[in-house]
C-alpha positions in Angstrom: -5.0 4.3 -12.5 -4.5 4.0 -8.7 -2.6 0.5 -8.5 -1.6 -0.8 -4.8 1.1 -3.6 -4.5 0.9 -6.0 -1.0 4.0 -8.3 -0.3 5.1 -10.1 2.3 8.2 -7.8 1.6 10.1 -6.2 -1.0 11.5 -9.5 -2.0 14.6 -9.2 -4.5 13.0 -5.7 -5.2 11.1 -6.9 -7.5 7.7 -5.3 -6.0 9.1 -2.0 -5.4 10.7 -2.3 -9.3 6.8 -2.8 -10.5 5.9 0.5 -8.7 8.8 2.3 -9.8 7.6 1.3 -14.0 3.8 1.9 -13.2 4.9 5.5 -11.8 7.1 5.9 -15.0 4.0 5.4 -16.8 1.8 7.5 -15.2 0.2 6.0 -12.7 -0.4 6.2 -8.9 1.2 3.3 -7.7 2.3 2.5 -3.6 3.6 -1.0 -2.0 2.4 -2.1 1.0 5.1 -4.6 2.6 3.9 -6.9 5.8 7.9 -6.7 7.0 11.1 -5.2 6.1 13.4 -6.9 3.8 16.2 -8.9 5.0 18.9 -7.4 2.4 17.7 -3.9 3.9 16.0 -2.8 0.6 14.6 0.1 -0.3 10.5 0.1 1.2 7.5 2.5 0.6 4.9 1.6 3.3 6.3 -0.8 5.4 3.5 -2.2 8.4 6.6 -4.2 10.7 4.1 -6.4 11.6 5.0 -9.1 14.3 5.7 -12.9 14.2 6.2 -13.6 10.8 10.5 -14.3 10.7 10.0 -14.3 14.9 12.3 -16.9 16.3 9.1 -18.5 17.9 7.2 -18.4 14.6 10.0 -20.5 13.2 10.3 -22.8 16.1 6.3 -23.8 16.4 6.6 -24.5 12.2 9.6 -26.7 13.0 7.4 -28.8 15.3 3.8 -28.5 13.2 4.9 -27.9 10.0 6.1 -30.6 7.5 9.6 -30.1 6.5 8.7 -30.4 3.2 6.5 -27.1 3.1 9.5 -25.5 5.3 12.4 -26.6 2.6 13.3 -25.1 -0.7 14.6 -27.8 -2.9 16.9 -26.6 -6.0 14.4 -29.7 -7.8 11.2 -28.4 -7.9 8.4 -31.4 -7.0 6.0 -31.0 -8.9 2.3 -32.1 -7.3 0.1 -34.4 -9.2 -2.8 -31.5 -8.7 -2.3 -28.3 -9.6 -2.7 -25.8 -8.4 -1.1 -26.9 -4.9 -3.5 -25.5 -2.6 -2.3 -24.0 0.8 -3.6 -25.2 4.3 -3.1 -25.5 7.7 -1.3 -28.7 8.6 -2.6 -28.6 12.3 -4.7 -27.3 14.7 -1.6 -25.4 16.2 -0.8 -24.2 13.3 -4.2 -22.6 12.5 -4.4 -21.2 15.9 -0.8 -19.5 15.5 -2.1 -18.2 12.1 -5.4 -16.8 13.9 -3.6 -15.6 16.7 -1.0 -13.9 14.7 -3.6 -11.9 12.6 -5.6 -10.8 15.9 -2.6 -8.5 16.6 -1.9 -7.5 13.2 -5.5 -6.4 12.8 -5.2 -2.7 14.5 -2.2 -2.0 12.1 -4.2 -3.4 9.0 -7.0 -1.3 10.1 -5.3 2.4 10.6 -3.0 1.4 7.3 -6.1 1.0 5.9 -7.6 4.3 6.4 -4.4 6.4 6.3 -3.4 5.1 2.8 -7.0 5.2 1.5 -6.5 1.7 0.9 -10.3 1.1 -0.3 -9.9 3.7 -2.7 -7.3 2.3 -5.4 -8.5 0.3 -8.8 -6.6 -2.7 -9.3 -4.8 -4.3 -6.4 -1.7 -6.7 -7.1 -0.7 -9.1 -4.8 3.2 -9.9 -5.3 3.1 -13.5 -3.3 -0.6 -14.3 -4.3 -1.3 -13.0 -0.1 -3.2 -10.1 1.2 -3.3 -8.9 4.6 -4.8 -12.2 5.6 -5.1 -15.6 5.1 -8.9 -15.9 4.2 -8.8 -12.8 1.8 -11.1 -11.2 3.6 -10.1 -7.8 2.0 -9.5 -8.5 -1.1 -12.6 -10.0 -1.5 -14.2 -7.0 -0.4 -12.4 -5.2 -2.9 -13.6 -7.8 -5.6 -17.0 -7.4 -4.8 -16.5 -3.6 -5.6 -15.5 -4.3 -8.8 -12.2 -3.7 -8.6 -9.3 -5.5 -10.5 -7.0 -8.5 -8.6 -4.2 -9.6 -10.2 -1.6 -12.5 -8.1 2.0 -12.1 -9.1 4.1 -14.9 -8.1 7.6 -15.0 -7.2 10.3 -17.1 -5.8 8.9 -20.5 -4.2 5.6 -19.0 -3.8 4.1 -21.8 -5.8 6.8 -24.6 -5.2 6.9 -24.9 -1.8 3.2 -23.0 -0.3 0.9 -23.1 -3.2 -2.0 -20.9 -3.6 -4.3 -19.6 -1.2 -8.0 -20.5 -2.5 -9.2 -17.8 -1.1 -7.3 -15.5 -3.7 -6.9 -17.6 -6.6 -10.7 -18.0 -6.9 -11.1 -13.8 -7.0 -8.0 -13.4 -9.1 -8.5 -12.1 -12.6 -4.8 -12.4 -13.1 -2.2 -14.5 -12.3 1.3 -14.0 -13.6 5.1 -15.1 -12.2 8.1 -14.1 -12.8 9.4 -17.7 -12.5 9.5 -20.0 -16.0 9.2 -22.9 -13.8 6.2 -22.1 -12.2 4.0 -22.8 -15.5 4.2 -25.8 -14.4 2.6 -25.4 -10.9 -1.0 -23.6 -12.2 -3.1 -24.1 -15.0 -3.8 -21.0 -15.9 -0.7 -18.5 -15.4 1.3 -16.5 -17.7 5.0 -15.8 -17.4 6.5 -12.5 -17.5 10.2 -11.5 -17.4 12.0 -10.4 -13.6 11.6 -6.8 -13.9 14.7 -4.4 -13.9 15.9 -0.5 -14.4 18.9 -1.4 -16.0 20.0 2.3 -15.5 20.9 1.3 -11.7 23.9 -0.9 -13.1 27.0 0.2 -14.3 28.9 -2.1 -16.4 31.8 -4.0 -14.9 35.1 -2.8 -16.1 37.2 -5.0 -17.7 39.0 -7.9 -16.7 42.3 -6.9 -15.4 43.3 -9.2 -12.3 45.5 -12.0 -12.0 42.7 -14.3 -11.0 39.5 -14.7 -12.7 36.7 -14.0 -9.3 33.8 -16.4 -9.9 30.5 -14.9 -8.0 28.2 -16.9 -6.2 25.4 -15.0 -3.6 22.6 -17.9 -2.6 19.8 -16.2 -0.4 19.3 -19.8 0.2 21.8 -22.3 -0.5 19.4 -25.7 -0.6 17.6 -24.1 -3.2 20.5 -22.8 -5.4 22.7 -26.2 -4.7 25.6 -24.5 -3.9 27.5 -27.1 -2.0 27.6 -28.4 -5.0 28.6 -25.4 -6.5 31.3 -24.0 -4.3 32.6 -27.3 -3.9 33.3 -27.6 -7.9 34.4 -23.7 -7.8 36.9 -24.6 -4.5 38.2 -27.5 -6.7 39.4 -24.7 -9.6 40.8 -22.8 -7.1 43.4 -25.3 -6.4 44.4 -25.8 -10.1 43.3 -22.4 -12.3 43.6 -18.7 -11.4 40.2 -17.8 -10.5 38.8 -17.1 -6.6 35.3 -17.7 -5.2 33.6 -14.4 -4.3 30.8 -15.6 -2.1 28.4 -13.1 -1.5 26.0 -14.3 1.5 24.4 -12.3 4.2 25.2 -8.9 3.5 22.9 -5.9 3.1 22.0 -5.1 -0.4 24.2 -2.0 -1.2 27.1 -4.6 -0.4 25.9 -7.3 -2.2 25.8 -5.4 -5.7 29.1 -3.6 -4.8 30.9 -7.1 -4.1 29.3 -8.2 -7.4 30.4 -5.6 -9.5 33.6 -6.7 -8.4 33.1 -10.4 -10.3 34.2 -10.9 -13.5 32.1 -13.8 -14.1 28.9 -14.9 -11.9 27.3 -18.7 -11.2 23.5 -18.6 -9.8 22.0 -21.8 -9.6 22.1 -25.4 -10.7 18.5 -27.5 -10.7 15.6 -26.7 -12.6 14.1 -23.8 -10.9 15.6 -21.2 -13.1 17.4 -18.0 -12.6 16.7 -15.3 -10.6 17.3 -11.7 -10.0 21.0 -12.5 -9.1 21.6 -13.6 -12.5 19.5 -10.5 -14.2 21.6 -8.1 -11.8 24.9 -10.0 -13.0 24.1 -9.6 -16.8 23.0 -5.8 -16.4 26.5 -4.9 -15.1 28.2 -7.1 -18.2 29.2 -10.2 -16.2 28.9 -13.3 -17.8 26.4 -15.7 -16.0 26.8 -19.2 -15.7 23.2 -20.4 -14.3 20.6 -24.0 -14.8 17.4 -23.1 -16.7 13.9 -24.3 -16.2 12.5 -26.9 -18.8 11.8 -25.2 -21.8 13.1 -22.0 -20.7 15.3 -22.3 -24.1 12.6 -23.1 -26.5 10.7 -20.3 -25.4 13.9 -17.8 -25.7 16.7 -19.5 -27.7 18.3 -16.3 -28.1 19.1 -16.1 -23.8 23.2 -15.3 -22.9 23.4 -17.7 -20.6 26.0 -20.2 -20.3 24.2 -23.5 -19.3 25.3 -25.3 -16.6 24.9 -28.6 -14.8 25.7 -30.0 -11.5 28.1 -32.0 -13.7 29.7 -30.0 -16.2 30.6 -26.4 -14.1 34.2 -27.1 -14.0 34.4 -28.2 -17.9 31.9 -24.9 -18.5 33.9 -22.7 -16.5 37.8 -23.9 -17.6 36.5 -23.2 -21.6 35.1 -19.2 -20.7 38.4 -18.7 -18.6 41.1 -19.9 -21.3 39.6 -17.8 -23.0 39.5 -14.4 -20.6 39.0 -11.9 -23.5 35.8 -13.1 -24.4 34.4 -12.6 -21.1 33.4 -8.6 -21.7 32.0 -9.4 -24.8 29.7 -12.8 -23.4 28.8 -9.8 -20.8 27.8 -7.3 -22.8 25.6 -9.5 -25.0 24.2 -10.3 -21.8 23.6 -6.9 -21.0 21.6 -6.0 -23.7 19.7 -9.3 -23.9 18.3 -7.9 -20.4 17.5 -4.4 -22.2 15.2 -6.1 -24.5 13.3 -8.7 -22.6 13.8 -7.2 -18.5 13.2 -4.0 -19.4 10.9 -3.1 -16.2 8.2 -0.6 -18.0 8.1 -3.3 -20.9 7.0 -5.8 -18.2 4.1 -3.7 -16.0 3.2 -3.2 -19.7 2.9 -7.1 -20.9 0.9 -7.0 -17.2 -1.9 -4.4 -17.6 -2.6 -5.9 -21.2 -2.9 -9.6 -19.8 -5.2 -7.8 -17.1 -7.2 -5.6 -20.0 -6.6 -2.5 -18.2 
């Protein structure tokens, strides 16, 4: 099959991961990101299209947008309808949105015809967007017969909600975010994708202090005030050290966290993330929050379950106890073999779409 990704961008690498397994497999497979990635990421075809993180984008939503569709909360609000459908909130919103796609459009068009764009059969959107807001070429595509499927990641659904547009021509939806089963009634969750060849496994733990590793992409939605706050607490009375990883491009990211003996992602209900799957693949023990019934569905998870109450009680047990941290790790680590593996996901994928 010809498969085309389109993403925003190559968020958490999680796109670009897909197209790596669907190439493994057999299959022609490209992503199409709108912009770059912040953690400087590996990209296919990226279009560096304008105003979308512009400092002017950001300040017009500040004034039109509700803060409430701007914010990622680490408590998901969950709305009384689902799906939550996405619109404009003002006329100057719509017109930035309009105005914003004018330019793009010459870029769409000559990607378009260079990548043979028409030509592929199933299109998945990772974010639930196309090119534009109305859809207007996916639903082209759909009328062609060919195959849509709407990944969602991140706060896709949390914070923006669908675009009804897409979610009435999609013959798929799928996320990567337990959490979000909650947010659409007809969904199905598959694991965060991963080549767990990529990691190496940490080596033991030799240092005088135990290094604790925290990297938020967004610190309001991982509630790590509260988090560093608890870890900066143990730092005055146990030996560990807070290795906070923020801002950095992602080669330095993953070096500074294969530097950690043991990792905290989040607290809240949202759920892990890639941090914590990236963690557990190089043997680190990860102390994270789950989604409701994340454990139901997978009692058998290596997490160690924390709450915005109990990290310093969680955290003072696993380092009393330092020689248990490489074998919590490598549990971890092949827990991720068997439920991440990222061929075994595209796979769960294409039989969900009947391809």
């Amino acid at each position: 099959m010809r498969i085309l990704h389109i993403a925003p961008a190559n968020i958490a690498g999680v796109p670009l991961c897909f197209v790596q397994a669907e190439r493994q497999l057999g299959h022609e497979s490209r992503l199409i990101t709108l912009m770059p990635n912040a953690q400087n990421r590996q990209e296919d075809i990226c279009l560096h299209l304008p105003f979308i993180h512009f400092w002017g984008t950001r300040f017009v939503k500040s004034l039109f947008v509700s803060k409430k569709r701007r914010s990622i909360h680490y408590i998901a609000d969950v709305p009384k309808t689902i799906p939550r459908y996405w619109h404009p909130e003002s006329w100057i919103e719509t017109k930035m949105i309009q105005f914003r796609e004018v330019i793009w459009k010459r870029k769409i068009q000559n990607a378009w015809i260079q990548h043979h764009i028409e030509d592929f059969d199933v299109y998945q959107l990772d974010g639930g967007l196309g090119f534009y807001r109305d859809g207007r070429l996916m639903r082209q595509m759909k009328e062609k017969g060919k195959k849509i499927i709407c990944c969602y990641t991140g706060s896709d659904l949390r914070v923006r909600g669908v675009i009804s547009e897409i979610d009435h021509i999609s013959d798929l939806n799928v996320t990567v975010e337990f959490d979000h089963l909650q947010f659409h009634p007809d969904i199905h969750h598959v694991m965060f994708p991963i080549n767990i060849s990529q990691f190496n496994v940490k080596e033991k733990v030799t240092g005088d202090k135990i290094r604790i590793g925290h990297a938020p992409t967004s610190r309001k939605a991982k509630g790590s005030d509260i988090i560093i706050s608890h870890i900066r607490t143990l730092e005055k009375e146990l030996p560990v050290q807070l290795i906070l990883i923020e801002g950095l491009v992602y080669s330095e990211a993953i070096t500074l966290k294969q530097s950690c003996d043991l990792f905290i992602d989040q607290i809240g209900n949202l759920g892990y993330g890639m941090n914590s799957i990236e963690a557990l693949a190089m043997g680190i023990p990860t102390c994270t929050s789950l989604a409701p019934r994340f454990e139901e569905r997978y009692p058998d998870h290596p997490f160690i379950v924390i709450d915005s109450h109990n990290i310093c009680e969680k955290i003072t047990a696993l380092i009393q106890h330092p020689e248990q941290l490489n074998q919590i790790g490598m549990r971890g680590r092949e827990w991720v073999k068997r439920y991440h593996n990222s061929v075994k996901v595209v796979q769960k994928i294409h039989r969900l779409a009947g391809l």
